[in-house]
GUNU-448431 format. One record per residue (C-alpha): chain; y, x, z. Coordinates in nm, 2 decimals, padded with zeros to 4 digits. Example, Ala and Ser with C-alpha at 12.3 -4.5 7.8 and 13.67 -1.06 7.14 Angstrom:
BEGIN
<"A", <-00.45, 01.23, 00.78>>,
<"A", <-00.11, 01.37, 00.71>>,
! end
This chain:
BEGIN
<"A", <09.41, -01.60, -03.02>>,
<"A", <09.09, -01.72, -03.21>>,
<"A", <08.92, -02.03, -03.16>>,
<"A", <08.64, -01.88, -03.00>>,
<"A", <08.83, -01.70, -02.74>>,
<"A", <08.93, -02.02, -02.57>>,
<"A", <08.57, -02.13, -02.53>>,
<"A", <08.45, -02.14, -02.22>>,
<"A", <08.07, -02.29, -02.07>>,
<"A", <07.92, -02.53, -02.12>>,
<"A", <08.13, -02.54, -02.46>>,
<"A", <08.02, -02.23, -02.57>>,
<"A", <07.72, -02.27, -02.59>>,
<"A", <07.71, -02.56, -02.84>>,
<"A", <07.92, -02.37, -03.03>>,
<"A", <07.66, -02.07, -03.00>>,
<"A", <07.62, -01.91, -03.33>>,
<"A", <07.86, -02.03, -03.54>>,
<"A", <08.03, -01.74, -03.64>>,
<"A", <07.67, -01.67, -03.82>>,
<"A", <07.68, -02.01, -03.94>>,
<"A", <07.99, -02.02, -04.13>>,
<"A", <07.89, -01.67, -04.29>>,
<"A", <07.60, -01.88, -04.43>>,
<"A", <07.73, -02.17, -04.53>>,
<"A", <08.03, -02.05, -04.65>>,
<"A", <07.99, -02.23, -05.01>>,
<"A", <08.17, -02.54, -04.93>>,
<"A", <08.51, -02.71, -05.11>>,
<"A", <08.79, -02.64, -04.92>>,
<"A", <08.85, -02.97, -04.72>>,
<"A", <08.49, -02.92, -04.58>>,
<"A", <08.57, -02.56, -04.46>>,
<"A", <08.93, -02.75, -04.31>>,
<"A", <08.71, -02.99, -04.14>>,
<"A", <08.51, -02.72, -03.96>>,
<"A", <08.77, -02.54, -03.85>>,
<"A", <08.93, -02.82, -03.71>>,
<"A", <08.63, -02.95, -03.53>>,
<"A", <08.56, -02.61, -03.40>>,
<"A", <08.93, -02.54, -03.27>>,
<"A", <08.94, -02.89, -03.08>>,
<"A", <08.57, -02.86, -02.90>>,
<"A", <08.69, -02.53, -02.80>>,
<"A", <08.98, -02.64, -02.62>>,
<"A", <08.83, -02.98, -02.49>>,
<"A", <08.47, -02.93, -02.41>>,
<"A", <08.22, -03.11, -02.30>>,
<"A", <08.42, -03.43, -02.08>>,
<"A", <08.38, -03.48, -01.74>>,
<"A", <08.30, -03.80, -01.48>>,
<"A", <08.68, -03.71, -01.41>>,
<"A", <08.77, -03.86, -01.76>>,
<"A", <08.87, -04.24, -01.75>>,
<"A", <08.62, -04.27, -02.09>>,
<"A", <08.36, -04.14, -01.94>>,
<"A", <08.31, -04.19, -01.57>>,
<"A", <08.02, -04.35, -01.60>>,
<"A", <07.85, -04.12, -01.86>>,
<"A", <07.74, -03.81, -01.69>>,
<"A", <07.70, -03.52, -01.93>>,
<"A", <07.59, -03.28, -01.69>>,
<"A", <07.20, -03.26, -01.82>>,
<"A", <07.35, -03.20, -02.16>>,
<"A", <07.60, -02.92, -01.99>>,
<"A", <07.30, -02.75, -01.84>>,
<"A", <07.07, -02.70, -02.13>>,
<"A", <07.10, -02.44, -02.38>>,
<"A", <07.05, -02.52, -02.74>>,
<"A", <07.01, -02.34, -03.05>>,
<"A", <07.11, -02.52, -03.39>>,
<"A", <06.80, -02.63, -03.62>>,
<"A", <06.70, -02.39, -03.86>>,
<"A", <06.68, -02.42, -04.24>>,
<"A", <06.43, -02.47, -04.43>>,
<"A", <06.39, -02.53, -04.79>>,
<"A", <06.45, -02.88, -04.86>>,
<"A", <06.08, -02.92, -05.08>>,
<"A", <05.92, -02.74, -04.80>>,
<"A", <05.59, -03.00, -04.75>>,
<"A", <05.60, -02.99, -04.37>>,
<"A", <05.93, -02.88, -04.24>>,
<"A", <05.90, -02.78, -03.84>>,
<"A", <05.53, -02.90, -03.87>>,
<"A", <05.63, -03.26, -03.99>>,
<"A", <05.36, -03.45, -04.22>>,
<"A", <05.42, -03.76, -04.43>>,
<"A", <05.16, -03.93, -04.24>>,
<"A", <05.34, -03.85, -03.90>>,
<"A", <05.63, -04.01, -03.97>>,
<"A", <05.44, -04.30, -04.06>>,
<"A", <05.52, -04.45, -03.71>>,
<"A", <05.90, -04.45, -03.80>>,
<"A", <05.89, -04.61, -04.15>>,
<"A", <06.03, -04.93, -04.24>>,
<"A", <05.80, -05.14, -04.47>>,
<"A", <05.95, -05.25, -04.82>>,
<"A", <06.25, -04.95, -04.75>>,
<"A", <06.34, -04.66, -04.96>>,
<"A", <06.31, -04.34, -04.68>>,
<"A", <06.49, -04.08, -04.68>>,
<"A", <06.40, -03.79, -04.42>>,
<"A", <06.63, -03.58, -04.25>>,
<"A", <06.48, -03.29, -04.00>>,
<"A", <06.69, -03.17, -03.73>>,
<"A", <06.99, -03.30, -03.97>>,
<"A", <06.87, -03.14, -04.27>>,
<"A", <06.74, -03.34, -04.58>>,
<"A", <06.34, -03.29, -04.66>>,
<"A", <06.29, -03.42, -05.03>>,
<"A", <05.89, -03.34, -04.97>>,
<"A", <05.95, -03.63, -04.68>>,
<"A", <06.14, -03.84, -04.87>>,
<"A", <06.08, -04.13, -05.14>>,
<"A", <06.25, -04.13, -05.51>>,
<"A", <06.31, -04.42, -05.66>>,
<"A", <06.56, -04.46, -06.01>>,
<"A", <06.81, -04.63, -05.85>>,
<"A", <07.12, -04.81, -06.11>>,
<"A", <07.32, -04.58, -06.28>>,
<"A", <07.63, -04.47, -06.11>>,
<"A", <07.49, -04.52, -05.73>>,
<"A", <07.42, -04.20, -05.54>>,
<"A", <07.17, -04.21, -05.25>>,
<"A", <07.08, -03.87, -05.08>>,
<"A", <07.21, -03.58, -04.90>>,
<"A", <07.57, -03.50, -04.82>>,
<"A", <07.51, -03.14, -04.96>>,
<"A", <07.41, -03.26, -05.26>>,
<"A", <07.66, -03.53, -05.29>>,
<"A", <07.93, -03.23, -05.24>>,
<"A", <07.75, -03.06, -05.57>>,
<"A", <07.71, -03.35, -05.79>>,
<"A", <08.02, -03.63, -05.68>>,
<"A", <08.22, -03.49, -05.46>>,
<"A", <08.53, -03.67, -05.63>>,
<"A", <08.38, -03.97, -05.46>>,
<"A", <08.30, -03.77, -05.11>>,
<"A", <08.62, -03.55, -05.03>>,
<"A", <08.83, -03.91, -05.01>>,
<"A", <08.67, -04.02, -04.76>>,
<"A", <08.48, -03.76, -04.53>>,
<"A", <08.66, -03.66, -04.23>>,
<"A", <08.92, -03.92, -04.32>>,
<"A", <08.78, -04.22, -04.05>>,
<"A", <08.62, -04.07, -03.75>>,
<"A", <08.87, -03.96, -03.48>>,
<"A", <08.88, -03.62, -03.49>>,
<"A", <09.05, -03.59, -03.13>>,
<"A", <08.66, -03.73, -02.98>>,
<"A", <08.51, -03.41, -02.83>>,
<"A", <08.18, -03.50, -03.05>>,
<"A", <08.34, -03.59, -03.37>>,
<"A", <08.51, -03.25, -03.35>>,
<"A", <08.19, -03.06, -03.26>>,
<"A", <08.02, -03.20, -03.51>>,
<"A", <08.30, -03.13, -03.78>>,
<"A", <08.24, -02.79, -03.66>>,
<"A", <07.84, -02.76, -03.73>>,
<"A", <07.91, -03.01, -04.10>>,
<"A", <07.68, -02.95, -04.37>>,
<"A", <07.43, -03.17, -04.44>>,
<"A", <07.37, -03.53, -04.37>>,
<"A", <07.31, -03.90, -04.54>>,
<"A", <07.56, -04.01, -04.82>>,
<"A", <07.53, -04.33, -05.00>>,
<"A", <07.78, -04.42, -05.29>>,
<"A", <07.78, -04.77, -05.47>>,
<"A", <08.05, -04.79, -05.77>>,
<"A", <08.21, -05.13, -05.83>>,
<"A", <08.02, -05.40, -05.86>>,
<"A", <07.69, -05.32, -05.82>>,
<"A", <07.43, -05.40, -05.59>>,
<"A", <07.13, -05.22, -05.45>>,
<"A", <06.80, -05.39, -05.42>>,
<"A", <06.62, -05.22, -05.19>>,
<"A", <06.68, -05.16, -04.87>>,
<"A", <06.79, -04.75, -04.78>>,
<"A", <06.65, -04.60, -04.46>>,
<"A", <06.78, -04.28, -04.35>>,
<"A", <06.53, -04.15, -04.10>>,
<"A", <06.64, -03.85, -03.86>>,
<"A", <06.39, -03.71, -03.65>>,
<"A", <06.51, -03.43, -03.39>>,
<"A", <06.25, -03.19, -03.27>>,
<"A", <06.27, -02.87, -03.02>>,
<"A", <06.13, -02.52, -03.21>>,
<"A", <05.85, -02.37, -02.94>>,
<"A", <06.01, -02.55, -02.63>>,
<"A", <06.36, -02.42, -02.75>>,
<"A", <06.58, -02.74, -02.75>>,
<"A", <06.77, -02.80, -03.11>>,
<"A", <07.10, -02.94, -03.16>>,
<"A", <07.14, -03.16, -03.51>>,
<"A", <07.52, -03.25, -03.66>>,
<"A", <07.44, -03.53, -03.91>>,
<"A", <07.76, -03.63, -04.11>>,
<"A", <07.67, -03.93, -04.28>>,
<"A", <07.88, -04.10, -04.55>>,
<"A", <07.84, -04.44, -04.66>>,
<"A", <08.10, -04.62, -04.96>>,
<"A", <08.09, -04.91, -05.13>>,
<"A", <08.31, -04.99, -05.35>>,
<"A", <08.48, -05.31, -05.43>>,
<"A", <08.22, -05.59, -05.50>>,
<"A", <07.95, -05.34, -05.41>>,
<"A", <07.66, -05.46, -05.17>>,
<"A", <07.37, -05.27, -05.01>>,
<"A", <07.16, -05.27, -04.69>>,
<"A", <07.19, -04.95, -04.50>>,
<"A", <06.93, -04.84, -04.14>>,
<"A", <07.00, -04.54, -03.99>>,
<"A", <06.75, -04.46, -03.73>>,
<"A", <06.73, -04.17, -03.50>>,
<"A", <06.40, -04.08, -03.36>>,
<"A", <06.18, -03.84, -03.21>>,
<"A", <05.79, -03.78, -03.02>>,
<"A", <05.75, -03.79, -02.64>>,
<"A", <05.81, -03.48, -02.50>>,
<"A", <06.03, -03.33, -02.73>>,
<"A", <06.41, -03.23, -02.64>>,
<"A", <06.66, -03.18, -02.86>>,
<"A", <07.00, -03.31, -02.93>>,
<"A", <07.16, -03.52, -03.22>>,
<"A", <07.50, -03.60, -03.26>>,
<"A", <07.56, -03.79, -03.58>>,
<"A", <07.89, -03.90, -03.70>>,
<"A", <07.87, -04.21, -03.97>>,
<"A", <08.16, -04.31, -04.19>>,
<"A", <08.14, -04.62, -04.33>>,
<"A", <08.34, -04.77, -04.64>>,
<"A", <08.35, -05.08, -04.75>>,
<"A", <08.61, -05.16, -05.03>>,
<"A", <08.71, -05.52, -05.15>>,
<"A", <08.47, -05.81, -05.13>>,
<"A", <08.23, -05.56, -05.03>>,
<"A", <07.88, -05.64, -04.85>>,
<"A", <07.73, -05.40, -04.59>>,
<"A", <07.40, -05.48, -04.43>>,
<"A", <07.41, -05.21, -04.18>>,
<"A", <07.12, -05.12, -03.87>>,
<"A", <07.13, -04.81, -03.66>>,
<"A", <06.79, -04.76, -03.46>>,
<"A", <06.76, -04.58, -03.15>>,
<"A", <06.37, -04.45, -03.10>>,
<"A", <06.47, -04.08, -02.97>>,
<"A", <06.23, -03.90, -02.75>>,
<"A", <06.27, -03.97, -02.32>>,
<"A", <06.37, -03.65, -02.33>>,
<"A", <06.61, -03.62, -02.57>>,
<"A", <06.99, -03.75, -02.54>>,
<"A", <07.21, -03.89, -02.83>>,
<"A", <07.61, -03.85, -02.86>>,
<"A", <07.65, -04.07, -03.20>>,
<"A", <07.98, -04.22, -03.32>>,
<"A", <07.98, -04.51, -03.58>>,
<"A", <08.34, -04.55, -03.79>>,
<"A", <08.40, -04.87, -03.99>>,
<"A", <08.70, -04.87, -04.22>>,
<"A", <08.72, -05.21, -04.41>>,
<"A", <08.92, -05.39, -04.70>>,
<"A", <09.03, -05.72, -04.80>>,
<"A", <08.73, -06.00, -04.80>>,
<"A", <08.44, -05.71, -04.72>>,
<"A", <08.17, -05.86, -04.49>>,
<"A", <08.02, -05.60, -04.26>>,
<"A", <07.73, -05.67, -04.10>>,
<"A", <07.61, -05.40, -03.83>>,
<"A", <07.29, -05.43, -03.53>>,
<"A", <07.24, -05.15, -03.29>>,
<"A", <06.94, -05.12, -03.11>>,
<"A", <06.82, -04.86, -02.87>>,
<"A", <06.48, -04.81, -02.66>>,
<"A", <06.49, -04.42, -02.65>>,
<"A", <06.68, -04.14, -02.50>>,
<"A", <06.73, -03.99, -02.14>>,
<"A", <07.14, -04.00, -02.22>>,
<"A", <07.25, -04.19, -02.49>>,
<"A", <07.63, -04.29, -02.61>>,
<"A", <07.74, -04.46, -02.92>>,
<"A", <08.12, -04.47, -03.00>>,
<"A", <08.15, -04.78, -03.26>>,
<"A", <08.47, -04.83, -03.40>>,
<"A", <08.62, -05.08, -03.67>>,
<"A", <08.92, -05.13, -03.82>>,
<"A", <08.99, -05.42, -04.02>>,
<"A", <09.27, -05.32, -04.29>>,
<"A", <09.24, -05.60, -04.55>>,
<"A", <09.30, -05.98, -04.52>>,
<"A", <09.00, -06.21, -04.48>>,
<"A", <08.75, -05.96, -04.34>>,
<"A", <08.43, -06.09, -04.17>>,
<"A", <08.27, -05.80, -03.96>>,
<"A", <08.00, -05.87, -03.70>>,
<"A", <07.90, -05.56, -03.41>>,
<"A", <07.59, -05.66, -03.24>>,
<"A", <07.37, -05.46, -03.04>>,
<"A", <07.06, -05.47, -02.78>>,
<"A", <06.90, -05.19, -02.59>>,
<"A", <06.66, -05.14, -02.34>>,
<"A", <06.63, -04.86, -02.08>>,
<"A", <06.38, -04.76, -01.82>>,
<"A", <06.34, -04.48, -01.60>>,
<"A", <06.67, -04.29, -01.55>>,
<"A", <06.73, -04.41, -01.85>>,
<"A", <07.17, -04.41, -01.92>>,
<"A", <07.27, -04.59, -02.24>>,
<"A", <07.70, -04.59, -02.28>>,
<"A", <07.86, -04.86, -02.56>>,
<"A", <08.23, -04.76, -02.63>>,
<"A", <08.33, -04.99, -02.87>>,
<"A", <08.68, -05.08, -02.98>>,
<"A", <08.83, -05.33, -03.30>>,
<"A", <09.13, -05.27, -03.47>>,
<"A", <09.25, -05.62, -03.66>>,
<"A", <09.54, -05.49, -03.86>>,
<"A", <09.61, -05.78, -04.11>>,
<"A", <09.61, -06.14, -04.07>>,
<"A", <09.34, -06.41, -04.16>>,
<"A", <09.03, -06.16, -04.01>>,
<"A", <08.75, -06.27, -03.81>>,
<"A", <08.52, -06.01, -03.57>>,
<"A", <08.19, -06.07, -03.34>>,
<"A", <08.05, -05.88, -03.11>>,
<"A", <07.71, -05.96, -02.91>>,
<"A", <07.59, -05.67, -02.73>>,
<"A", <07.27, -05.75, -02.46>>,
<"A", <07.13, -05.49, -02.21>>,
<"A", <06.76, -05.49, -02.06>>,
<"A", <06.75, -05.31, -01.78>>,
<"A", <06.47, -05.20, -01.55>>,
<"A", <06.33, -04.94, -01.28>>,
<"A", <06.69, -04.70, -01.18>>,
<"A", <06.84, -04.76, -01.58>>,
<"A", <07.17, -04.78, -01.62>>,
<"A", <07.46, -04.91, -01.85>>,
<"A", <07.79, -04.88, -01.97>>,
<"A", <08.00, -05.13, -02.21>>,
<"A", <08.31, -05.07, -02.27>>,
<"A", <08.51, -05.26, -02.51>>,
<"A", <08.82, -05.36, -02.69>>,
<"A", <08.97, -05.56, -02.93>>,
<"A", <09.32, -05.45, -03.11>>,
<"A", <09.50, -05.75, -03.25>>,
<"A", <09.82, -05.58, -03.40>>,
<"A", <10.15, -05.75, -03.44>>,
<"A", <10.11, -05.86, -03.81>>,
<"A", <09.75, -05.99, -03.77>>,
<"A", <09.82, -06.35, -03.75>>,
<"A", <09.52, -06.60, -03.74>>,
<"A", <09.29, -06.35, -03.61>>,
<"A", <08.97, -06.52, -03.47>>,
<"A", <08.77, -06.25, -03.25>>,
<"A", <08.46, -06.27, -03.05>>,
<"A", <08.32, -06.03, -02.79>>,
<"A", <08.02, -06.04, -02.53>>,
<"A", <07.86, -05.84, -02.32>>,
<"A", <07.58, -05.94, -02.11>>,
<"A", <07.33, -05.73, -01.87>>,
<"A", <06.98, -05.87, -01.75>>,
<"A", <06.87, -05.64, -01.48>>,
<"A", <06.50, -05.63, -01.41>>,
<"A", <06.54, -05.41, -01.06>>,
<"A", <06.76, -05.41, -00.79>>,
<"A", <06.83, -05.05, -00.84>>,
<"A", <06.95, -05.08, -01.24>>,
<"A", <07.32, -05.10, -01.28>>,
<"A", <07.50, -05.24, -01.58>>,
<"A", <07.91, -05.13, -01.58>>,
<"A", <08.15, -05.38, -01.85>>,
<"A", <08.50, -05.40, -01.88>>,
<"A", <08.54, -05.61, -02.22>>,
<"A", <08.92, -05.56, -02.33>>,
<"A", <09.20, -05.75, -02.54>>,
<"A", <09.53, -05.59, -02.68>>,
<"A", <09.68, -05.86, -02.83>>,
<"A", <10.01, -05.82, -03.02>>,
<"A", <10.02, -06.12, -03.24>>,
<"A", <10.08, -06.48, -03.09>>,
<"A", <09.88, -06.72, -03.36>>,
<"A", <09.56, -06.58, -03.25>>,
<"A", <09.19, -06.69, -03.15>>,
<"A", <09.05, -06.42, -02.90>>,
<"A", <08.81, -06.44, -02.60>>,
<"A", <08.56, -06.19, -02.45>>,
<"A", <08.30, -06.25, -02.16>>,
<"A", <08.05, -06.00, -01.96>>,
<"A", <07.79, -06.12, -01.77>>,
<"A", <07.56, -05.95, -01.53>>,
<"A", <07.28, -06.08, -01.30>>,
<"A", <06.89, -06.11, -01.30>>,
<"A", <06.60, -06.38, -01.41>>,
<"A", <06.68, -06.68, -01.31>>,
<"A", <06.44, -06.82, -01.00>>,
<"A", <06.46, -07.20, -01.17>>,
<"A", <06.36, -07.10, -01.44>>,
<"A", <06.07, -06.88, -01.36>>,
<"A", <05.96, -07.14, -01.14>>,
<"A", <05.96, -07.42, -01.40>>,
<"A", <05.75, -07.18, -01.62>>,
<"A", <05.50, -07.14, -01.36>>,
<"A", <05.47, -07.51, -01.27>>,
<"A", <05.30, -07.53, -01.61>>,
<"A", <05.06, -07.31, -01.58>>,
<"A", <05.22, -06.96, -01.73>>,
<"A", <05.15, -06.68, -01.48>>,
<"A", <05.49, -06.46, -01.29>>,
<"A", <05.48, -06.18, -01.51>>,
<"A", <05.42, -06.42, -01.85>>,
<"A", <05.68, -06.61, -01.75>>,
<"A", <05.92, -06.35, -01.67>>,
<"A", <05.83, -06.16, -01.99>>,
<"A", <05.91, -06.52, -02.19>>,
<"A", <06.24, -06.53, -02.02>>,
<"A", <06.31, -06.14, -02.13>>,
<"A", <06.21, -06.21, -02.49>>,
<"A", <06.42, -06.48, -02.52>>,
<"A", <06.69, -06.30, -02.34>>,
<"A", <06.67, -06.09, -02.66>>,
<"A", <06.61, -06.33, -02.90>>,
<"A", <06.99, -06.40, -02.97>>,
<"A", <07.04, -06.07, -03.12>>,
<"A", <06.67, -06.03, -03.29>>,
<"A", <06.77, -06.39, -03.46>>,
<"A", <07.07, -06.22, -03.66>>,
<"A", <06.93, -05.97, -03.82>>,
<"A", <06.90, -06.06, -04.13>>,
<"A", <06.66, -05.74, -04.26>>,
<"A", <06.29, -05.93, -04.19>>,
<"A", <06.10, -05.59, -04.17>>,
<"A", <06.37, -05.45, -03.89>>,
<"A", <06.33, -05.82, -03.69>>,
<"A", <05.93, -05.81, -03.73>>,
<"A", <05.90, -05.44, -03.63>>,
<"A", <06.13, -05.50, -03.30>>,
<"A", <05.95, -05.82, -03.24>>,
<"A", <05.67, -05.63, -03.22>>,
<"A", <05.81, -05.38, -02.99>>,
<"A", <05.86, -05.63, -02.74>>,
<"A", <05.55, -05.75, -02.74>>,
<"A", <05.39, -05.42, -02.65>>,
<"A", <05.68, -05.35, -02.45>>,
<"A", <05.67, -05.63, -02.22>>,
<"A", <05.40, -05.70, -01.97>>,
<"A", <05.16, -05.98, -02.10>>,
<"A", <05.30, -05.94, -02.40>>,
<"A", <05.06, -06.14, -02.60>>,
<"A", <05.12, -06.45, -02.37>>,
<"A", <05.46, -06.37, -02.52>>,
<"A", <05.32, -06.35, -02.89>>,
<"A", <05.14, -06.62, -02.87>>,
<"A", <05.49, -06.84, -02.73>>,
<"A", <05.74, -06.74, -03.02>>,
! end
């Protein structure tokens, strides 16, 4: 029996096509057509998951179930203005003082990118044309880190082809910041499904600054899932962002998988605004000695607005410390889902992990669902984790209206500095000042706010 014969709906229709598709793309190294396979053979038999699922009871993927989508089309990567994107478009997305790279419905656009000389031996582009030009430092690693058993790591090992790759050799740093920039768009109302497989490595002594952001214009409906791999060898340093701006219309299944050696410091923020349905899988396992790694994240959701945090931290080896600060704003009928878990395995003595979870609800209809976890296996450890959930605080708004600051100011300088925990760690000025900024416009009287901080 064939992999396709055990598909059923809504699975087969994100799987759609792809007979056609591997036809086309058939010029791949072996382990890449493996991967596919794979991915294709285990979407088929699990499908999209259900409320019924223990992982995702909270996440309801029926609006994603019910919409039929076509995978993005091709188009020549020096094509000036793939699906009717200009340079000065984009403009909105773009980081100041960043190299950009610009991916389209998953696919790189060189006309949309910038090119830079970067030092010799560091690679910084697409993954097909990492697979042409290095693939001895690609084929390692790809495929090797995500779980392949997650529903959307597997479908998007199935769809695999193009993505962001970033290679730093040993000992070398990269001065300028790399933004990856993925826009999804719909083809003449059509809704478009993008499988970005992004690759990051740095090597031992390596260092670079790495934002991934996912975005998209109102109205627009589409569907990314991305899978990112990230390697950081020994003594390693990984500044690492992942912005979500998608489209209210649009949803996001992304998974994010660290894999970490002795003495790397990893440094990751995720924040999210955007999306009708959006679920990040962050994962990080800690397989050297003396690792520092830091998850942090904030989002913000309005509307309907459902925004799922599955995140889980493996501390194999002793002497390893992890943090994890994750804040949720939410208003109108939003809702929320943390889940989380730290892994302290038997030999990881003197582990010292951190995790938080906290929920400010703006309306009495938002709900915000935690459940931090600890697995602990190893008895000279340091480990706590906390959730919080609840709403402004009355004394508070009170005390800031006794001097003169009107309800909604007052509320809004509570908000912001509700936020301001995360916002204060990243470390990427141009990231901070543009989300700053966000709030601002974001929040009512915003420039009372402005003019506080």
């Amino acid at each position: 029996m064939t992999a396709t014969a055990t598909v059923t709906s809504p699975a087969a229709g994100l799987l759609a096509g792809h007979d056609d598709f591997l036809e086309r793309a058939a010029a791949v190294p072996a382990e890449v057509a493996t991967l596919r396979r794979a991915g294709r053979q285990r979407f088929a038999e699990v499908g999209i998951p259900s409320t019924r699922l223990e992982d995702w009871r909270f996440t309801n993927l029926a609006p994603i179930a019910r919409t039929e989508f076509r995978h993005g089309p091709g188009f020549d990567a020096d094509a000036p203005t793939p699906h009717g994107l200009t340079g000065e478009k984009l403009d909105v997305f773009r980081i100041p003082d960043c190299l950009d790279f610009v991916f389209v419905n998953g696919r790189f656009s060189r006309a949309l990118s910038d090119s830079e000389e970067l030092p010799a031996g560091v690679f910084v582009g697409s993954l097909a044309q990492a697979l042409q030009q290095i693939p001895q430092h690609v084929l390692p690693h790809l495929g090797r880190h995500a779980d392949a058993d997650h529903p959307f790591v597997a479908l998007n090992g199935a769809w695999l082809e193009d993505g962001a790759v970033v290679y730093v050799p040993r000992g070398l740093r990269v001065e300028r910041s790399l933004h990856f920039l993925f826009i999804g768009t719909d083809a003449g109302g059509m809704p478009i499904a993008s499988m970005p497989r992004n690759l990051f490595v740095v090597e031992e002594g390596g260092e670079a600054t790495i934002v991934e952001s996912y975005a998209g214009f109102e109205g627009e409906r589409y569907l990314a899932c991305p899978v990112t791999e990230v390697v950081g060898g020994r003594n390693s340093t990984i500044d690492h962002y992942r912005l979500g701006e998608e489209s209210l219309d649009a949803f996001h299944l992304g998974t994010l998988k660290i894999h970490l050696d002795r003495d790397a410091r990893f440094f990751t923020h995720s924040v999210n605004h955007g999306g009708a349905v959006v679920r990040n899988d962050i994962q990080a396992y800690l397989g050297g000695e003396g690792i520092q790694c830091t998850l942090n994240g904030l989002y913000l959701a309005r509307g309907r607005q459902l925004v799922d945090h599955h995140m889980q931290v493996d501390h194999a080896m002793p002497h390893c410390n992890s943090y994890e600060l994750f804040k949720g704003i939410l208003e109108d009928r939003s809702r929320a889902v943390f889940n989380g878990r730290i892994n302290v395995h038997q030999d990881a003595q003197k582990t010292d992990a951190k995790q938080s979870s906290q929920h400010l609800l703006l309306s009495d209809d938002a709900i915000a669902h935690s459940n931090p976890q600890l697995e602990i296996y190893a008895d000279d450890v340091r480990c706590t984790h906390g959730s919080t959930t609840g709403q402004l605080d009355d004394e508070a708004v009170f005390y800031l209206r006794s001097r003169g600051i009107g309800s909604e100011a007052a509320k809004s300088l509570l908000t912001y500095a509700f936020a301001g925990e995360v916002l204060e760690e990243i470390r990427l000025d141009t990231v901070r000042q543009d989300l700053e900024e966000f709030l601002f416009t974001r929040l009512p009287k915003g420039d009372t706010v402005r003019q506080a901080v």
